[in-house]
C-alpha positions as CSV (number, residue, x, y, z in Angstrom):
1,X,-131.3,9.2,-115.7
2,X,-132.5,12.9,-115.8
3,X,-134.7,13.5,-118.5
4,X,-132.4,16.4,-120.2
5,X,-130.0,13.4,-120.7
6,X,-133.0,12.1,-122.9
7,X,-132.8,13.1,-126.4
8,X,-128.3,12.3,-126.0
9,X,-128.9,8.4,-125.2
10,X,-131.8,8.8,-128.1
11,X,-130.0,9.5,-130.7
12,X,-126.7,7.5,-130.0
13,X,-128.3,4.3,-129.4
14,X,-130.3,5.3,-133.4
15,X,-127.4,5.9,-134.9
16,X,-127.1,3.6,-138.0
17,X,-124.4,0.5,-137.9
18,X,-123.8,1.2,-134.4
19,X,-124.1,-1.7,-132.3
20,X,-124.1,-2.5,-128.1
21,X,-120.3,-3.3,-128.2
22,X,-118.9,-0.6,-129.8
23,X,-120.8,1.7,-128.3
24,X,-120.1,0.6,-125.0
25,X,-116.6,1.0,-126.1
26,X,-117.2,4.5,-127.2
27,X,-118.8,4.9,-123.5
28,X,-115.1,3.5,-121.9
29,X,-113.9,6.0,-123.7
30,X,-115.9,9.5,-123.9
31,X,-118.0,8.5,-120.6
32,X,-121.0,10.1,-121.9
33,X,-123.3,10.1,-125.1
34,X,-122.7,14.0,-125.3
35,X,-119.3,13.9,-125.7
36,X,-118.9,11.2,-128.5
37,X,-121.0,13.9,-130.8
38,X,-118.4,16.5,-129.4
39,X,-115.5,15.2,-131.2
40,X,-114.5,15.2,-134.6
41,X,-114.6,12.6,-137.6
42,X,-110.5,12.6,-137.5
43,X,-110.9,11.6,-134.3
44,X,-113.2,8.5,-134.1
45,X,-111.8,7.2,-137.5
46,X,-108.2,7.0,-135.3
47,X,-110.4,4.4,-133.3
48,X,-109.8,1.0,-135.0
49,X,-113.4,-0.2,-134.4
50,X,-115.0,3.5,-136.0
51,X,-115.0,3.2,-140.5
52,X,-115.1,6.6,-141.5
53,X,-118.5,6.5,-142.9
54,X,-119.7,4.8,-139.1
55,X,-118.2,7.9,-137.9
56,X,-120.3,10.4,-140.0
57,X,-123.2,8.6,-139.0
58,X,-122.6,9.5,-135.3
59,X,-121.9,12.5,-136.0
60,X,-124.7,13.7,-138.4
61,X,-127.9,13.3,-136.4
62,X,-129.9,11.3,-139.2
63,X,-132.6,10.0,-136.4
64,X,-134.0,13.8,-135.2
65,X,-138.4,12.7,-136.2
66,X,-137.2,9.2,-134.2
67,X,-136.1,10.9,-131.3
68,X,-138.6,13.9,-131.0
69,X,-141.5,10.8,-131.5
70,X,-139.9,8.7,-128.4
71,X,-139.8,11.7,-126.2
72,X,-143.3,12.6,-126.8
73,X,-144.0,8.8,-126.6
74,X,-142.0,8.5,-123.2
75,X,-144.4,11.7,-121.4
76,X,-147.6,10.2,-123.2
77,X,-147.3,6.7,-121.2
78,X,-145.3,8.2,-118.3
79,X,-142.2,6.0,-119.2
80,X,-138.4,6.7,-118.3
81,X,-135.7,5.6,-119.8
82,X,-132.4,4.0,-117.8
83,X,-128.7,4.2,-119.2
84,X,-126.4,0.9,-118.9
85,X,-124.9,3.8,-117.0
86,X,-127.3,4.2,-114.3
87,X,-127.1,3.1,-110.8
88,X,-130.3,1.3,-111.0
89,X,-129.8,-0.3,-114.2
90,X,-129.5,-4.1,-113.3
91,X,-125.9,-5.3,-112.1
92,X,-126.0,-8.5,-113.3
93,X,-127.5,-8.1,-117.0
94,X,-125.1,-4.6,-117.2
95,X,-121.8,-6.9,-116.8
96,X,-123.7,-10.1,-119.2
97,X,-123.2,-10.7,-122.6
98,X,-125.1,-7.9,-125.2
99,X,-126.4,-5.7,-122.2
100,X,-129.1,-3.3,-123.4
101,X,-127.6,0.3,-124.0
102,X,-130.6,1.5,-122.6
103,X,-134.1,0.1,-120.8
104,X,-137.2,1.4,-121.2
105,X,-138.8,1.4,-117.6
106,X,-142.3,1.6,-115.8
107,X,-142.8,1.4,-112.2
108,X,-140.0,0.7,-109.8
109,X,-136.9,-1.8,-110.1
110,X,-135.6,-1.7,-106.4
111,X,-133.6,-5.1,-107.3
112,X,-130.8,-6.6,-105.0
113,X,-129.1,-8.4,-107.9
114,X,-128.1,-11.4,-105.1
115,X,-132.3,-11.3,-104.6
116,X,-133.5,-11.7,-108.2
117,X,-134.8,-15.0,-109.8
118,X,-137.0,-16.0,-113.3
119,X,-139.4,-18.5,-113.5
120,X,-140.2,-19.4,-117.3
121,X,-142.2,-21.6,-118.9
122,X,-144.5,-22.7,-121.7
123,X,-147.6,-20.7,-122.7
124,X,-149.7,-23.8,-122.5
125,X,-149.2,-25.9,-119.1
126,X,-150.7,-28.8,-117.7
127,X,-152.2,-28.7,-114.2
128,X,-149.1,-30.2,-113.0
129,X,-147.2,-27.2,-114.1
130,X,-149.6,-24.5,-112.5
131,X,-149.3,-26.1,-109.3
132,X,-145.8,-26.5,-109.4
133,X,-145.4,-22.5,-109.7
134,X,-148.4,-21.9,-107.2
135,X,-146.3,-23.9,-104.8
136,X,-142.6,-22.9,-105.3
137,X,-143.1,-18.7,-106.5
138,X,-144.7,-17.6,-103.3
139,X,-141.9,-19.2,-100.9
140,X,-139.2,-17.3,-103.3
141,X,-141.2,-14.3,-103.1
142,X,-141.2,-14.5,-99.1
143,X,-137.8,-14.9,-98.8
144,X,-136.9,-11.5,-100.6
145,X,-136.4,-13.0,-104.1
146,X,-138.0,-10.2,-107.0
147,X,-139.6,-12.7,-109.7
148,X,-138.7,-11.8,-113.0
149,X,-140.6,-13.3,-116.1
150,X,-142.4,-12.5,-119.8
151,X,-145.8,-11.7,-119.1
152,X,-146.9,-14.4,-121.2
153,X,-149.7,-16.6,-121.1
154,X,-149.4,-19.8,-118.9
155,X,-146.2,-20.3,-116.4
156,X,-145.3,-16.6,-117.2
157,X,-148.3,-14.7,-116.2
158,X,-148.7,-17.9,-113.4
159,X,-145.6,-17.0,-111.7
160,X,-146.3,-12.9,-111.5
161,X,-149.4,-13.5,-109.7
162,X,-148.3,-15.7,-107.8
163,X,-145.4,-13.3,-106.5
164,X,-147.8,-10.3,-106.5
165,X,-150.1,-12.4,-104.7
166,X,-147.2,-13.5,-101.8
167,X,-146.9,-9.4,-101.2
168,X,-143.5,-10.0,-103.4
169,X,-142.0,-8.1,-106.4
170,X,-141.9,-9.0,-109.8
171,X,-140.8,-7.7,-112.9
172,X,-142.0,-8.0,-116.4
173,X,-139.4,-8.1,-119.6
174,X,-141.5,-6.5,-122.8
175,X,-141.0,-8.6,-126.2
176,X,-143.0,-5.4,-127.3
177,X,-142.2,-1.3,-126.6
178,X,-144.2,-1.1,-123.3
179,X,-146.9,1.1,-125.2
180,X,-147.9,-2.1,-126.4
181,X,-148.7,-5.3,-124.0
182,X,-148.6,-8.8,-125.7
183,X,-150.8,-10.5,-125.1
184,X,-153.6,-8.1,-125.0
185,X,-155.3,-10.1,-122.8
186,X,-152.6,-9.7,-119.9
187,X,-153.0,-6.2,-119.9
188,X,-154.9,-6.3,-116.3
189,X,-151.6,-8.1,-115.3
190,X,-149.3,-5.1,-116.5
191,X,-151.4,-3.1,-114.3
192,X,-151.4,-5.3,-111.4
193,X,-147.6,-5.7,-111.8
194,X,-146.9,-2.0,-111.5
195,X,-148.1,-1.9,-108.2
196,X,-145.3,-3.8,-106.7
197,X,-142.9,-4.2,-109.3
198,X,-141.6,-2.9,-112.8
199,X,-142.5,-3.3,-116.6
200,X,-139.5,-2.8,-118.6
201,X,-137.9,-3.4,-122.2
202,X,-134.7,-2.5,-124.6
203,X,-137.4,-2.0,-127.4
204,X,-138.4,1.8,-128.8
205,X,-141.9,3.0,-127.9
206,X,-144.2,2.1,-130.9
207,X,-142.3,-0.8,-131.6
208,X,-143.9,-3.6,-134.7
209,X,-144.8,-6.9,-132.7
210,X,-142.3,-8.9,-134.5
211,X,-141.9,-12.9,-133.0
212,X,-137.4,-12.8,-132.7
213,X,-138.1,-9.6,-130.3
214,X,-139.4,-12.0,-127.7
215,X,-136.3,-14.4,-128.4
216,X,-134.1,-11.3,-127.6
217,X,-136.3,-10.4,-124.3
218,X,-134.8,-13.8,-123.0
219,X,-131.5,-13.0,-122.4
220,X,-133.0,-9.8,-120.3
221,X,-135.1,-11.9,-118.4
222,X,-132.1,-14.5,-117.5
223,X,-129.3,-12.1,-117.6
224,X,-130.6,-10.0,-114.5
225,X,-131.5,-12.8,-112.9
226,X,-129.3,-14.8,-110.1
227,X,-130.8,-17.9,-111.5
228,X,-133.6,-19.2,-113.4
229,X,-136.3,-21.6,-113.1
230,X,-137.5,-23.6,-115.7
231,X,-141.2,-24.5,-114.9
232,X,-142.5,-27.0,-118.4
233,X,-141.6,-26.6,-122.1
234,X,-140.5,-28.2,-125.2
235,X,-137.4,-28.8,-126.3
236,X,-137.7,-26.1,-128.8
237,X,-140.0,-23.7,-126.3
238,X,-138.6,-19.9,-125.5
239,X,-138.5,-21.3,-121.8
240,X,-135.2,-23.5,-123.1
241,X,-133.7,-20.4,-124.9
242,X,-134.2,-18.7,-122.0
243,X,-132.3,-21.5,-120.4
244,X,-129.9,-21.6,-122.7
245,X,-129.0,-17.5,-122.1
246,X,-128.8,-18.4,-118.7
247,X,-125.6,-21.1,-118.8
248,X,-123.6,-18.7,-121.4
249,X,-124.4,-15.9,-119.2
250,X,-123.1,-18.3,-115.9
251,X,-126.3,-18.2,-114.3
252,X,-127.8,-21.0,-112.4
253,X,-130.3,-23.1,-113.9
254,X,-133.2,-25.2,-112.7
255,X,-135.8,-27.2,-113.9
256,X,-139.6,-28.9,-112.7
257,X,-138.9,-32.7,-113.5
258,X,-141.8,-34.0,-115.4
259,X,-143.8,-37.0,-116.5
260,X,-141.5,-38.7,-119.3
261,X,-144.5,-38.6,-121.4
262,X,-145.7,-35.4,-121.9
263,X,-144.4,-33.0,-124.2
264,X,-144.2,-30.4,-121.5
265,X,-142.1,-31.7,-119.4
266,X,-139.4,-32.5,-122.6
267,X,-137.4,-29.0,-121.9
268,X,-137.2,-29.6,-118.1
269,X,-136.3,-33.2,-118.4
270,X,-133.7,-32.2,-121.2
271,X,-131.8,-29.5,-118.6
272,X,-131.6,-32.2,-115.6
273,X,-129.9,-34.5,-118.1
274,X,-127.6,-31.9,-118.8
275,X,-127.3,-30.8,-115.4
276,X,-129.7,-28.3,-114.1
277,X,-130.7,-28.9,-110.3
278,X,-133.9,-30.4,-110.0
279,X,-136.3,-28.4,-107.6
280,X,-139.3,-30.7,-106.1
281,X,-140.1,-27.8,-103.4
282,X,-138.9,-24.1,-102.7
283,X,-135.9,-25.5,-100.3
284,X,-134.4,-27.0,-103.5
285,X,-133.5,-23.4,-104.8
286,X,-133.5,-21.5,-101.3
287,X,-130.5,-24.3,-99.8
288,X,-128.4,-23.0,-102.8
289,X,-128.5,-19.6,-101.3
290,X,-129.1,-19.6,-97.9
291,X,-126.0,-18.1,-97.1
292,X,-126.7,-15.1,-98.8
293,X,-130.5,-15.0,-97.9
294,X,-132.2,-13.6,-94.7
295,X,-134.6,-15.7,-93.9
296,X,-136.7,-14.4,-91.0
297,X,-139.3,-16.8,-91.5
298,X,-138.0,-20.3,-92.6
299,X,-141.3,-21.5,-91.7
300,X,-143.4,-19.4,-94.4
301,X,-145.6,-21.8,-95.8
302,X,-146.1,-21.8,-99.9
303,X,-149.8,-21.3,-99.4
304,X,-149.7,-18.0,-97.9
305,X,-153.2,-16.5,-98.8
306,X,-152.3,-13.2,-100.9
307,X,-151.9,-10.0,-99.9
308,X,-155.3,-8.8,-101.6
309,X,-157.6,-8.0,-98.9
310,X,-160.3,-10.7,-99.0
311,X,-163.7,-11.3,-97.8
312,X,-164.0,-14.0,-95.5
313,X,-166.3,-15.7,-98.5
314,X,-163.4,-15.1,-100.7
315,X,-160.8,-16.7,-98.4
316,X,-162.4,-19.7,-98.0
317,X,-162.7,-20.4,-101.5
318,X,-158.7,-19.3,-102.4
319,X,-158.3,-22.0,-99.5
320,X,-160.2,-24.7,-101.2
321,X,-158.7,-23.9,-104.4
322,X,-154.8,-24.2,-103.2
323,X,-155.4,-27.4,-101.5
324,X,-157.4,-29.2,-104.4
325,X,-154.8,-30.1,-107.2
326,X,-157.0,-29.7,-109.8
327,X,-159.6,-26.8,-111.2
328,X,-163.0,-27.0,-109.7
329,X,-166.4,-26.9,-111.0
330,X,-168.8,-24.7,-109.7
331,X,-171.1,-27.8,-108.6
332,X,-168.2,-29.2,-106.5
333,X,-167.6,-26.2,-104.5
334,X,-171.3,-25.5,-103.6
335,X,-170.8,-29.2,-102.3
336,X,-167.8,-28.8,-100.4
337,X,-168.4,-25.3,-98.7
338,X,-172.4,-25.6,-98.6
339,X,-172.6,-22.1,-100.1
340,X,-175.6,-21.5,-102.5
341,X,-174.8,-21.6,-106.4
342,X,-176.2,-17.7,-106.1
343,X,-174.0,-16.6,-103.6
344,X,-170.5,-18.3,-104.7
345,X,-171.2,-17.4,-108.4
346,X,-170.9,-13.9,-106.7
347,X,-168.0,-14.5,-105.1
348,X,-166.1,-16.5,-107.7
349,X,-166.8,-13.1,-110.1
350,X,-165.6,-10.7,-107.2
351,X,-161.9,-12.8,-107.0
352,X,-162.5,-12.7,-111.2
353,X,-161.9,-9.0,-110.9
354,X,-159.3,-9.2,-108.4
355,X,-156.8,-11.2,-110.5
356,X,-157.3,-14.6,-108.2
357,X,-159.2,-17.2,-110.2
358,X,-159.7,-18.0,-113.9
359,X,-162.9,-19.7,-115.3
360,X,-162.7,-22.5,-117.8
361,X,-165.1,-24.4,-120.1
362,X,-168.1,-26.0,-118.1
363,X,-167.7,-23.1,-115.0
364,X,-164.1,-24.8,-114.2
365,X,-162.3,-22.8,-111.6
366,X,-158.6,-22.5,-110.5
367,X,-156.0,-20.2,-109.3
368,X,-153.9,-18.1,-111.2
């Protein structure tokens, strides 16, 4: 959208008691923003959906400090904004059910809608879980597939590195205006997703963190998405919401099965009973559209090494870390590659910074 365009999409999208479906009838009719404010009162209130005092609000620009405050907001953190009118706005989430008027957008989209998949999960996930993303994300990622999740902690933030660290794209769906990243702590993650992906959300610059904007965020994250992966989480867990976007939105759903005792796997479990395909491995979700896919390298292996430039110190480590199913200590890897406590406490700080590893309690290691 050029940015004179702004301030028009602004205030129409402000404009109080106006909601997505009637302004997106307003849009079938008038085209454009500018020429709804163009007409006259008699006019709209001839539109059975437009009350006479919903048209005065349109007209009478009651939002101006709003507006003026989002443009300064949208040069301060170098943010653009994208109209469901746009070329690049999403194909899929433009034609699903309560499409965002308009996205708030940092970094690049570059999606082919037929190439775009989510992989959710719970904020809290066992080993199992972790290894389960670390094994099936990177194969998606190498076969063209841009991952799309919540930047949250646990699967979420799991399965953008993991893309990011395949040399594949990712996006991240806000909960928050995207002044603001939630959880603080993944803010090194927002960065490192910008440089091969996007950061966008529906929600004003400056936004309140309020908890039922993350529900809303889910139908973003499954509604431009060509299906969706359901990693661990409750029954009640945002993954299972997000799940439950996708099948009214007639997306395809899949699910991790999981052990019939843990809490975690109670979401994944539930959605194969109801009849989400079960994915043990990346071929699980790649067969189902391998007709549509170009898949040079059939042969890619799920452990690809990332695309971070590595030492050769580093390497063997990330090696040693993808093969072992569990988190390491630092004790057992100065056993099993002979390297002195000195020198791989270096290392292990240098792949810190890089966005590789994460330390636990008692100097625990494992990828991220």
């Amino acid at each position: 959208m050029d940015k004179s365009n702004y301030y028009a999409w602004l205030r129409l999208v402000s404009v109080k008691g106006l909601g997505p479906e009637t302004i997106q009838k307003l849009l079938t009719k008038y085209s454009k923003p500018g020429r709804i404010f163009k007409t006259s009162k008699e006019e709209l209130t001839e539109l059975s959906y437009i009350s006479y005092k919903l048209a005065g609000n349109i007209l009478e620009n009651q939002k101006e400090e709003f507006i003026e405050n989002q443009l300064a907001l949208l040069e301060k953190h170098n943010v653009r904004l994208l109209s469901i009118l746009d070329d690049e706005y999403p194909r899929l989430l433009k034609y699903s059910y309560n499409p965002p008027i308009v996205l708030y957008i940092k970094g690049e989209l570059l999606l082919d809608d037929d190439l775009v998949f989510a992989v959710v999960g719970t904020r809290k996930p066992t080993q199992y879980g972790k290894i389960a993303v670390r094994r099936i994300v990177p194969k998606l990622s190498l076969a063209g597939f841009t991952i799309v999740s919540g930047l949250a902690y646990g699967i979420d933030g799991a399965a953008h590195h993991e893309a990011l660290n395949a040399g594949g794209r990712t996006v991240a769906v806000f909960g928050t205006g995207l002044d603001t990243v939630y959880p603080s702590a993944n803010r090194k993650l927002a960065e490192r997703v910008l440089t091969n992906g996007a950061l966008i959300s529906e929600l004003p610059l400056g936004s309140k963190i309020e908890a039922w904007n993350f529900a809303n965020r889910n139908r973003i994250i499954s509604g431009m998405s060509k299906g969706t992966l359901i990693v661990e989480g409750a029954k009640t867990s945002g993954a299972l919401l997000t799940a439950k976007y996708a099948l009214e939105q007639n997306r395809d759903i899949y699910a991790i099965p999981g052990n019939i005792n843990s809490p975690q796997s109670e979401g994944p479990n539930y959605l194969i009973k109801l009849g989400a395909k079960i994915v043990r491995n990346p071929d699980d979700i790649l067969e189902e559209y391998q007709l549509k896919l170009n898949l040079v390298n059939n042969t890619a292996s799920a452990d690809a090494k990332p695309k971070v430039k590595l030492s050769d110190s580093e390497e063997k480590i990330y090696k040693l870390l993808m093969n072992y199913e569990k988190n390491l200590s630092m004790d057992k890897m100065v056993e099993l590659t002979d390297e002195s406590p000195a020198t791989l406490s270096s290392v292990l700080l240098q792949m810190e910074f890089k966005g590789l590893i994460k330390r636990g309690a008692q100097n625990r290691y494992w990828l991220i």
